[in-house]
N, C-alpha and C positions, 0 to 999 in steps of 0.2 A: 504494500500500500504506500503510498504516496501522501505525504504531511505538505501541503500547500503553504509555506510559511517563508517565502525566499523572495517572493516579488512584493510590495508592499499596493499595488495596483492590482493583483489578482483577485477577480470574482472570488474565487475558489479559498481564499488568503485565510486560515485557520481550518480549513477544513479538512478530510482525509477524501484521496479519490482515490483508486485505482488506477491505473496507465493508460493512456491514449491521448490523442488530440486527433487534430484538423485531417482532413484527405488530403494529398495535394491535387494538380489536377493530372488524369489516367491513371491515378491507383484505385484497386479495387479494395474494400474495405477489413479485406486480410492481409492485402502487403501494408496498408496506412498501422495497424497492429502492432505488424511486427516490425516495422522500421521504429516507431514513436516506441515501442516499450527499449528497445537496442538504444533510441537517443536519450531516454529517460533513465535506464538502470545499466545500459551494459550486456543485457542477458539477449539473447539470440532464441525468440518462441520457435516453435515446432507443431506444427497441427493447431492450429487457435480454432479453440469449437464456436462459432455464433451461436447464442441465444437468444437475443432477441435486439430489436430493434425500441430506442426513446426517442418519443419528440416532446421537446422544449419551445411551445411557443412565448416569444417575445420572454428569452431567457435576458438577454440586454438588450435595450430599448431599441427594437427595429428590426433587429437577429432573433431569428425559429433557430435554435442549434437539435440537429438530430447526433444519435448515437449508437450505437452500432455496440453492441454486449457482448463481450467473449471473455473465454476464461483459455488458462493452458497450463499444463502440466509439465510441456518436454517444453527444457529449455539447457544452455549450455552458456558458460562466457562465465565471469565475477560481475558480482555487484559494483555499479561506482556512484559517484555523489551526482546525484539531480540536479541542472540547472533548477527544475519546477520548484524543489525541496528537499524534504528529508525523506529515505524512504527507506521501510520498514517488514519484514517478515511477521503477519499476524497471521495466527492460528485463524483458521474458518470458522471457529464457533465465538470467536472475538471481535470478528468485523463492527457488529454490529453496536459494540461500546466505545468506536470510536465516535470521534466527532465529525459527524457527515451529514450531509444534505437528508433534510427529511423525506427526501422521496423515496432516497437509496437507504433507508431502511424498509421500506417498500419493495423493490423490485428485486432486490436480493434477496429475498426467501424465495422469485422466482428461479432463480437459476437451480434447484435443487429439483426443478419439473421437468420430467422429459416430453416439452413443448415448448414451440417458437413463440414468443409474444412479442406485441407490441402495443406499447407503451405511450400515454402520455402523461407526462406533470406540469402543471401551469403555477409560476412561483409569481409572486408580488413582493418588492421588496425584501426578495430573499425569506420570505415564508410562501411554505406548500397552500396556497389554495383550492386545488382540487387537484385529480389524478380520477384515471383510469385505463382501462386492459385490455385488449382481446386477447386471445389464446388461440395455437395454431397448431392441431395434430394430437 
């Protein structure tokens, strides 16, 4: 996991995320994956599973940010220090005591379904005001 605490402008700035960002343009949303987690920690993924798909509308003023959900097990290379922050090996049954966006205490107990979803969270001022799901399979 990833401790957002390094940019003093980051949306994100105390919170914990997981790895990823932006597409660039002509990657598909398993090379963007595995390039940002290699520019983020170091590690080299292997096989990244999608599950599911988030939309964020009007996450900052004028920007829908979508997200693309994956997890991965095979990976190779050391750990190095995050331009984004600090980042951290947490057990899976402790995610959810970190300090993270109220939705992503939400959609993380979907990834333990074996079904594709998609996602939305609508935040105001950086509080969840509504969410909901469909489920795919």
């Amino acid at each position: 996991m990833l401790h957002r605490n390094k940019k003093d402008s980051d949306v994100h700035r105390g919170k914990w995320n997981g790895l990823g960002g932006k597409i660039e343009p002509g990657e598909t949303p398993e090379q963007c994956i595995i390039r940002e987690v290699l520019e983020e920690s170091g590690l080299t993924i292997r096989s990244p599973r999608m599950h599911g798909v988030l939309t964020f509308p009007d996450f900052k003023p004028g920007e829908d940010w979508y997200a693309f959900v994956f997890t991965a097990s095979e990976f190779s290379g050391n750990l190095t220090n995050s331009p984004e922050g600090t980042l951290a090996w947490v057990d899976t049954d402790k995610v959810t005591d970190l300090n993270l966006w109220e939705g992503d205490h939400i959609f993380i107990k979907w990834l333990n379904q074996d079904r594709f979803f998609s996602g939305r969270f609508c935040y105001k001022n950086q509080q969840l005001t509504d969410h909901s799901v469909v489920f795919h399979g």
